[in-house]
N, C-alpha and C positions, 0 to 999 in steps of 0.2 A: 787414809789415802791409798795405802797397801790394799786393801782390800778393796777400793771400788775400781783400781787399776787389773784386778782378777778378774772382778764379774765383768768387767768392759771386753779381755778378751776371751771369753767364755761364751760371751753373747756373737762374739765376732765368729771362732772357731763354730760354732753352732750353726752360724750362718751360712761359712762357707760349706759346710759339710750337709749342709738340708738336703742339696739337690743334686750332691755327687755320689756316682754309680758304687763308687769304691766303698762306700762305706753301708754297709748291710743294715737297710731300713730306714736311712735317714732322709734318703731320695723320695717324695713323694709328690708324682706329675699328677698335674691338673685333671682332669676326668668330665671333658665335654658333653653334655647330656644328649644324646639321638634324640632329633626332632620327632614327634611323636603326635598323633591325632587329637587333635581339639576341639571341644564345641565351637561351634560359630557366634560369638559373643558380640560380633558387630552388627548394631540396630537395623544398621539398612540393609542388611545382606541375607538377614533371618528370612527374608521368605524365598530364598533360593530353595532348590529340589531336593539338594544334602544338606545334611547338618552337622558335618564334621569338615574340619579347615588344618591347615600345618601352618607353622611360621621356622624359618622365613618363609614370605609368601614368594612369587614370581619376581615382584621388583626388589627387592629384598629387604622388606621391613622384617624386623627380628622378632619381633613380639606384639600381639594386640595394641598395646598401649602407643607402641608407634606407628602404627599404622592409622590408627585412629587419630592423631596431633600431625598426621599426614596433610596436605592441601587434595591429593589426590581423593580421600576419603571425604573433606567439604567438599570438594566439586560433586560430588556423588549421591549428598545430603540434601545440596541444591538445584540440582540441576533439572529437578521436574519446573519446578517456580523460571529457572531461568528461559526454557525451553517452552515455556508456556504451558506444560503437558504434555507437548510432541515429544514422543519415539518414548516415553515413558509404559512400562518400566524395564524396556530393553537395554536401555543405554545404560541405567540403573547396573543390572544384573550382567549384563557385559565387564563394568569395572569390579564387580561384585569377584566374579571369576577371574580377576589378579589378585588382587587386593585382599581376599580369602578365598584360596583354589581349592579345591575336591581334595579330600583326603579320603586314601584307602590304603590299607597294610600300613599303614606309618610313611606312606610318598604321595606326592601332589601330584594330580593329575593333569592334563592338557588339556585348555578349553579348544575349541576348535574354528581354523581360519574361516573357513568358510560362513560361518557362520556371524563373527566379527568383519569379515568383507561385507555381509549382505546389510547388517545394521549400520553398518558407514555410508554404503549407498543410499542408506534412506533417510539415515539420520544428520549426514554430512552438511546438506542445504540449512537445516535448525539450527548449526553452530556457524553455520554463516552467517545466518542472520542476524545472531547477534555480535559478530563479529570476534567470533572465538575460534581459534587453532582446534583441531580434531587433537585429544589429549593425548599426551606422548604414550601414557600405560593400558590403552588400549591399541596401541600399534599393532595391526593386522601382523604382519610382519615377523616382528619381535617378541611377541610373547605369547601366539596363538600356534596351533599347529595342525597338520593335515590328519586327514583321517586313516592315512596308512601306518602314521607315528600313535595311532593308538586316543584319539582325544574324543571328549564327551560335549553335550549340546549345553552350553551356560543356560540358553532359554528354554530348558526341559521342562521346567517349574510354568511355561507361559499357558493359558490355558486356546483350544483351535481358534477360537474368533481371535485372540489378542496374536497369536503367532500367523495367523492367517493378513493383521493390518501390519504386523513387523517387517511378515515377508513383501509387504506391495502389492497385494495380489485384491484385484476386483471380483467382487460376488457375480458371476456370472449373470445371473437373471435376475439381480436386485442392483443396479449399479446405481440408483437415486439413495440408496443407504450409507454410499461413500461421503456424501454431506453428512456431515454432524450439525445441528442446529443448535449450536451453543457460541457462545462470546468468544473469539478471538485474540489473543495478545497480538504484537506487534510481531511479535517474532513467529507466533505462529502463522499469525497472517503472509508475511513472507514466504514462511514452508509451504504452505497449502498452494501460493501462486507460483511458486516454483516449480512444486510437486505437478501441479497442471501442466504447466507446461512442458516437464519431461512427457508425461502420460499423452498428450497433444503435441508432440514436438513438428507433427505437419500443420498444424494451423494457428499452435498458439506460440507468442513468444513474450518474455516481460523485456523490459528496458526500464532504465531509473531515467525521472529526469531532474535528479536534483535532490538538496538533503535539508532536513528540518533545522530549526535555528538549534536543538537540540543534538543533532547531528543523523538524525533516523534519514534512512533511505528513505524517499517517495519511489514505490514501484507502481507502476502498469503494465497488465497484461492487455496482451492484443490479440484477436482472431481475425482471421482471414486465410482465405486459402492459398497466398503466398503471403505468410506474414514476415512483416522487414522492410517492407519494400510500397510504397506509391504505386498502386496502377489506375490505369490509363482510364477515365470514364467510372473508376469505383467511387464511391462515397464514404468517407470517414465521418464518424461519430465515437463520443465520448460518454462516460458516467463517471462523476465526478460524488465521491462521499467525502463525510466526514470534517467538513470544511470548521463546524465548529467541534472541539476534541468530544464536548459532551456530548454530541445527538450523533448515536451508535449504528442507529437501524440500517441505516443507508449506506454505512462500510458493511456490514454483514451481511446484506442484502446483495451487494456488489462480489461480495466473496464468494458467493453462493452461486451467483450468478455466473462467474466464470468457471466454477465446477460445474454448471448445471451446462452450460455451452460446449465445453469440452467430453462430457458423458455421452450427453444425445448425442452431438455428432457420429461420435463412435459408433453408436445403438442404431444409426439408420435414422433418427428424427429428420425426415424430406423436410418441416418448416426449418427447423434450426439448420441444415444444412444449405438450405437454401438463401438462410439470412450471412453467414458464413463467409461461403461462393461471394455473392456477390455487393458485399459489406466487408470494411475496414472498421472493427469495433475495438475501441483503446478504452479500458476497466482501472480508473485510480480509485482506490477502496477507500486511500486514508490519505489527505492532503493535511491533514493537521496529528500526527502520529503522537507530539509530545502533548500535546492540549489531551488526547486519548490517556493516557499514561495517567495523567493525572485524573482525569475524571473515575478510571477505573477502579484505583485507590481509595477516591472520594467515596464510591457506592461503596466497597470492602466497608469502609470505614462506619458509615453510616449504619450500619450491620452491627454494631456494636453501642448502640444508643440503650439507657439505662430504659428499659421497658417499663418498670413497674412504678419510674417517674413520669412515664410518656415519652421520654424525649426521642428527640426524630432530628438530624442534623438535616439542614437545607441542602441538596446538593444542585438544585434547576442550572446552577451557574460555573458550576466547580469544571475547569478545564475546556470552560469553551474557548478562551483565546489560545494560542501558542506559546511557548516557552516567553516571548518576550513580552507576553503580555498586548500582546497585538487581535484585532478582530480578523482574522483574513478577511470576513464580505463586508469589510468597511475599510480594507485597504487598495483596493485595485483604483487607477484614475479615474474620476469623475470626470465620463466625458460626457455624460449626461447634463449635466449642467454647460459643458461647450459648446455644444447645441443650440440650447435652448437659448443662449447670448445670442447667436447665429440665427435665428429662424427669421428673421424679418430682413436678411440680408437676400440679395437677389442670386439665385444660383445655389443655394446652401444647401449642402446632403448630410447625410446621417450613416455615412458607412464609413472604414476606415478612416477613423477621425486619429490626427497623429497624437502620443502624449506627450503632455505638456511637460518642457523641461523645468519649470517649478517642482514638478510630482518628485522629482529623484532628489532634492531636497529635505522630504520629507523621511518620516521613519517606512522603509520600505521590508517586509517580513520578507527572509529566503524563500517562505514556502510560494509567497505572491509572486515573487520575483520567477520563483519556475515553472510555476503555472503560466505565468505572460510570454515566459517565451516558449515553453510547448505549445500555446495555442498559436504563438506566431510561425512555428517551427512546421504545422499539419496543416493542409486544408480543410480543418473541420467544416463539416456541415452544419451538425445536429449534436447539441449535449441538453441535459437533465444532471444537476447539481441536488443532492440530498441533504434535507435538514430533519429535524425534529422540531415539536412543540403545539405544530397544527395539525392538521388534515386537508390539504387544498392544494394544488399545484399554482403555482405564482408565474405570471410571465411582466417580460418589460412594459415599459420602463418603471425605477425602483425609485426613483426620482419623482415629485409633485410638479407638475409646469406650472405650478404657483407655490413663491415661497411660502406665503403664510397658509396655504389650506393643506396638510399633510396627508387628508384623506381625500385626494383626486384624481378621477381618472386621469390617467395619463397615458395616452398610447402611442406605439410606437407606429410608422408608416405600414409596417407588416402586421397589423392590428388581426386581421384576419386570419393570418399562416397561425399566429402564435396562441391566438382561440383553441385554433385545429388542435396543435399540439399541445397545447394543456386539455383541452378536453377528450384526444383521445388516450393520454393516462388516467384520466379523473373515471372515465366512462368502463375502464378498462378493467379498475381495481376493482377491488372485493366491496369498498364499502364507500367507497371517497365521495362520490356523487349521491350517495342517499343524504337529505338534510338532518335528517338523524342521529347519523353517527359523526357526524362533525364537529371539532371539539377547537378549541384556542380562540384566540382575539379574532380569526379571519371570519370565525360564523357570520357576520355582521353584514360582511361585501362578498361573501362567497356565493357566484353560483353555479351551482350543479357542482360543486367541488374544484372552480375555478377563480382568480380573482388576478385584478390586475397590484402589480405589485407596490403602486402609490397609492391608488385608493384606499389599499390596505391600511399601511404605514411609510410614510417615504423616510427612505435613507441614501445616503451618497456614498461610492465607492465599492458598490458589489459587483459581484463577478457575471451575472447574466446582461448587465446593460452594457460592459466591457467585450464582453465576446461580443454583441452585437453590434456596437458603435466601430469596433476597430478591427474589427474580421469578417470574414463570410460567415460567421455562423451562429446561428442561432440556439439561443439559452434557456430554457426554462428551470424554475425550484420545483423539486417535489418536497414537499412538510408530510412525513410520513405517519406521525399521530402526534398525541401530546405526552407522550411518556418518552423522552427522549433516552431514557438507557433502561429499556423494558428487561426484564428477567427473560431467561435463557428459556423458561416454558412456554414463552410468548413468540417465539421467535420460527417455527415453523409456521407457527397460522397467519404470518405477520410474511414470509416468504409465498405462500398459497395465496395470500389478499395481493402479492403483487407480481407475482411469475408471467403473468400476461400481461399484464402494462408494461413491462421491463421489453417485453417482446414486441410487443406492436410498437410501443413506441421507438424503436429501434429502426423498425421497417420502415416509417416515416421517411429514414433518412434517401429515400428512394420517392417522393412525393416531390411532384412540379416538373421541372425540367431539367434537364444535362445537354453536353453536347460541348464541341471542340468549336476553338476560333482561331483561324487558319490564315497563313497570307494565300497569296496566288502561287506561292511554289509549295504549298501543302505542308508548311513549316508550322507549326501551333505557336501562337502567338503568347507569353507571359506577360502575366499586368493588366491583359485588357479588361474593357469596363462590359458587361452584361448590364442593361436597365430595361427595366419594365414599367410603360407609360401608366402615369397613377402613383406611383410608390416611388417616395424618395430615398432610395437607398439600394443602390450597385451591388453585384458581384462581380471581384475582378477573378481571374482564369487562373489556373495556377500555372508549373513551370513546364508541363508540356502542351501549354490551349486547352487544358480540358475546363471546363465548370459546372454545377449544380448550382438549382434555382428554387427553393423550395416554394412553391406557389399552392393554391386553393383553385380546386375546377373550375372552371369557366372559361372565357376565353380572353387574351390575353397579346399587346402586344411590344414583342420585345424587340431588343436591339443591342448591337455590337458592335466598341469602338475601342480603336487603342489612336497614340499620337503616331501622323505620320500616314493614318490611314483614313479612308472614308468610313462614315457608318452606316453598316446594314442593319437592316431592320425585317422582320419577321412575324407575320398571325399565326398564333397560335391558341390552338382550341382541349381544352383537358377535362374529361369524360369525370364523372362522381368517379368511378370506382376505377382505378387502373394501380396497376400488383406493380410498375417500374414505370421509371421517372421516362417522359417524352421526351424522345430524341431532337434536338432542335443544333445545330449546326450551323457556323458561319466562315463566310468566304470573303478578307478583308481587301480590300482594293487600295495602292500605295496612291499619297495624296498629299498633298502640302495645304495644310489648312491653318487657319489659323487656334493656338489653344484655347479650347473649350473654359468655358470658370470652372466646370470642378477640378480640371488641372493646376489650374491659376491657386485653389485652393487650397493642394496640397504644400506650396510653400508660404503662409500665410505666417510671417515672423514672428507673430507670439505663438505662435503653437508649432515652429519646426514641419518638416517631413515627416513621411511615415516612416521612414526606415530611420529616422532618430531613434537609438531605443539606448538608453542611457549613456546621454552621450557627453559627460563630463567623468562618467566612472564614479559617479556618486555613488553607486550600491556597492561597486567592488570596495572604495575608501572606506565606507560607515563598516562593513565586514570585517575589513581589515582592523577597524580601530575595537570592533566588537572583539577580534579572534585574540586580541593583546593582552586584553585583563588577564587577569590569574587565575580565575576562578576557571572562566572559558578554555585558557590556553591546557591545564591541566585536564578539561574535560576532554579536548584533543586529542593529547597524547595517548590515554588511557580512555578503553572503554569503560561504559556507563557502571558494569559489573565487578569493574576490578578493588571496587571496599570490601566485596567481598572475600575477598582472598590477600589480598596485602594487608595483613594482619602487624604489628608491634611484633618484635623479638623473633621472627621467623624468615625462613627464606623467601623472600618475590618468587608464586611460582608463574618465571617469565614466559613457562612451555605454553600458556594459555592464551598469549599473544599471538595473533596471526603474522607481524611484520616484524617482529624482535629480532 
């Protein structure tokens, strides 16, 4: 017991004497190693310019090992995938220059602000689109520094073309080489229409109007030379892609397309400027962005079929509906079918037909839901809606006027306008009108590369008989081939087959007539009715009297009526070839008449008013009960990317949220 009560304080006295000064040699301080130069061991930073690093680095990871079990290091791992490829590999090599800085003499270097300000500017729009915070450890600010304090170029390593697209800068005398013709992400898509629009900020502008059942922004870009803004006597027109996720061409096409509008102009192109000037043109690329998502996955996937058993995964159908499993051009109101219950009534028209409050009953898609009221929300004119599968431009009605025979003509009043406009894209394109090269089920009723869209195949509830039954405007399909998500080598020759059609048929929206409908104090009239004898189907004026009449030369004669006033009436004569719409102009006279039937029409009890538009709040209730589940609610709160990073056993990195 004596003896283990010795060595106990033995061990004590030893202890306290280890680290005191007093006692000669028994003191022995700890001896912190100087940080010292190190190879660059982290994968994704080895093609920087150096190859030697320190740790700690700038944010203060202490060693490799943690810096790499960092979140900031996965974001950096992923962020080409996330970004779609934009701003890749600057944004890279930006965090590369924290996260392992230059080392020389045994000290870290400074990367420099300027240089991280200019990749923010360009890359900042990318991370908004997917709705991610600009990362805390690339902070301009914070960990970068001037070039009087002595700092090096992170992007020195970039070679002149790639440093030439990081800084923004257009090729001078090659500005059609800023299109890349390759496949889009969602996110990229975003950046490229943003990017437009900074580079165009006098003519082009986007607005969203509205988000996918998945929660993806619907953007559009608009040109005009006051974009924002209605003016007086101009004509709005639309391009609509993408409607089913799977058929690609006609979002790419539309992407390209706003690049290519916003270059020329720049470049002096007199047509494009002059389509521009005096054209309202609104570009939605992708109306179905989550149906996209998936389709894109599907072809990756498919890419990985066991070869040398043959096998080939099907994908014709992978991500044509929308996240909830919905068709968009079989969900819009069947007012085609309203109609056609209606024709044998006395008085009965075919133009803003109100919808039925049954419809909002039904399962109605967000993405439907924002396209009906953007089109209610613009005076379009003129839209072209892009599909995949055929080769043929398709016009109204999509509907058979007979239930049992699905392949019948069926035309609408404007039988004639809507020829015009499908045959001058068909006539237009590179191949569409040769019977040749025409490929899908339409060969059968197509001609010249046109077809009416029940003869074809009829179906209920698509979006071109809907624009035309319940708006001023007229809809045609373009079926852009039968390979609906063509490879990326196909996709220049597939923009050259249709860079003119995109264009003429655009100028269309400048075909027939325009002109103001006035009282006697020179006040424009809104609501009134525009008809042309022959043709059962109106255009009413918008909110300052102005209207467009898209009519076919010959001669013609119209007339102008609101309630409350007399109608005038006008001959009008329109020449084969004229470059802008005939001026035709009315002067209404104040009159107590009694209501006309298409008045009487519009409040006809099963079908409501036109200005009913969901008027029990059906869509907002079914959203709401949709946004409650769990699954949805969690989709919510957190973006689509955030599995990636909220990992088991480590910190939430919340820096990556834009609203936290």
């Amino acid at each position: 017991m004596l003896l283990v009560l010795l060595q106990f304080l033995s061990v004590a006295a030893s202890s306290s004497l280890r680290c005191d000064p007093a006692f000669r040699g028994a003191c022995k301080p700890t001896v912190e190693e100087k940080p010292t130069c190190t190879s660059i061991l982290l994968s994704y930073c080895e093609d920087m310019a150096y190859s030697q690093t320190i740790f700690p680095n700038i944010i203060g990871h202490r060693t490799r090992e943690e810096a790499e079990a960092g979140a900031e290091y996965l974001l950096l791992s992923v962020v080409e995938s996330l970004l779609g490829g934009e701003c890749n590999p600057e944004v890279r090599m930006l965090g590369c220059s924290v996260l392992a800085p230059r080392c020389e003499a045994g000290r870290a270097l400074k990367p420099c602000r300027g240089v991280c300000e200019a990749v923010q500017r360009r890359c900042g729009r990318a991370f908004q689109a997917i709705d991610m915070a600009w990362p805390y450890f690339m902070d301009c600010d914070r960990f970068f520094f001037s070039e009087q304090e002595g700092c090096y170029d992170p992007l020195e390593g970039l070679s002149a073309e790639q440093r030439a697209e990081a800084a923004d800068v257009l090729p001078p005398d090659d500005a059609a080489s800023v299109i890349h013709f390759v496949h889009h992400s969602n996110a990229q898509m975003i950046s490229v229409l943003k990017r437009t629009e900074e580079r165009c900020s006098d003519i082009a502008r986007t607005y969203s109007i509205g988000r996918s059942a998945d929660g993806r922004e619907l953007l559009v870009i608009e040109f005009s030379n006051n974009p924002g803004r209605h003016e007086l006597l101009e004509p709005e027109m639309k391009y609509v892609g993408n409607v089913h996720g799977n058929e690609v061409l006609g979002r790419q096409l539309l992407i390209y397309l706003a690049q290519y509008l916003c270059l020329e102009y720049r470049l002096g192109n007199e047509r494009v400027q002059s389509l521009v000037n005096r054209t309202r043109i609104h570009i939605l690329p992708s109306v179905n962005p989550d149906g996209y998502e998936v389709a894109a996955a599907g072809v990756q996937d498919s890419n990985y079929g066991d070869e040398q058993e043959g096998l080939r995964y099907d994908t014709s159908s992978i991500g044509r509906n929308n996240a909830q499993n919905v068709d968009l051009n079989r969900n819009f109101p069947d007012l085609t079918s309203v109609v056609y219950r209606r024709r044998r009534q006395k008085g009965y028209r075919t133009d803003h037909i109100p919808i039925p409050d049954s419809y909002w009953f039904g399962k109605v898609a967000p993405e439907t839901y924002a396209v009906m009221k953007w089109i209610r929300s613009v005076p379009f004119v003129l839209s072209a809606d892009f599909h995949g599968g055929d080769l043929v431009v398709s016009y109204p009605y999509d509907v058979s006027k007979h239930p049992l025979d699905r392949n019948m003509f069926s035309p609408t009043p404007d039988d004639q306008v809507f020829k015009l406009l499908a045959r001058t894209y068909a006539n237009a394109h590179g191949t569409m009108s040769i019977e040749s090269a025409q490929c899908g089920s339409s060969r059968a009723f197509s001609q010249n590369g046109t077809v009416n869209g029940a003869q074809w195949s009829s179906f209920a509830g698509g979006m071109q008989d809907f624009n035309y039954l319940h708006t001023n405007c007229f809809e045609v399909t373009v079926e852009l081939g039968c390979e609906r998500f063509p490879p990326d080598e196909d996709l220049l020759t597939s923009w050259h087959e249709n860079q003119e059609a995109l264009i003429k048929f655009a100028e269309l929206a400048h075909q027939g007539i325009k002109g103001i409908v006035k009282d006697e104090d020179g006040n424009g009239i809104q609501g009134a009715r525009v008809s042309v004898r022959g043709i059962r189907h109106d255009v009413t004026t918008a909110e300052n009297g102005d209207y467009w009449r898209l009519l076919t030369p010959g001669i013609h004669i119209v007339s102008a009526s609101a309630p409350g006033f007399s109608r005038a009436m006008k001959k009008v004569r329109l020449p084969s070839r004229m470059d802008s719409a005939g001026r035709v102009d009315f002067v209404l006279h104040k009159s107590v008449v009694e209501p006309d039937v298409q008045e009487e029409a519009d409040s006809i009890p099963s079908l409501g008013t036109y200005d009913r538009f969901d008027p029990y709040n059906q869509y907002e209730r079914y959203a709401t009960m949709t946004d409650l589940s769990s699954i949805r609610e969690e989709r919510a709160e957190k973006p689509w990317w955030w599995s990636y990073f909220a990992l088991p056993g480590r910190p939430a990195p919340t820096w990556l949220l834009k609203h936290y």
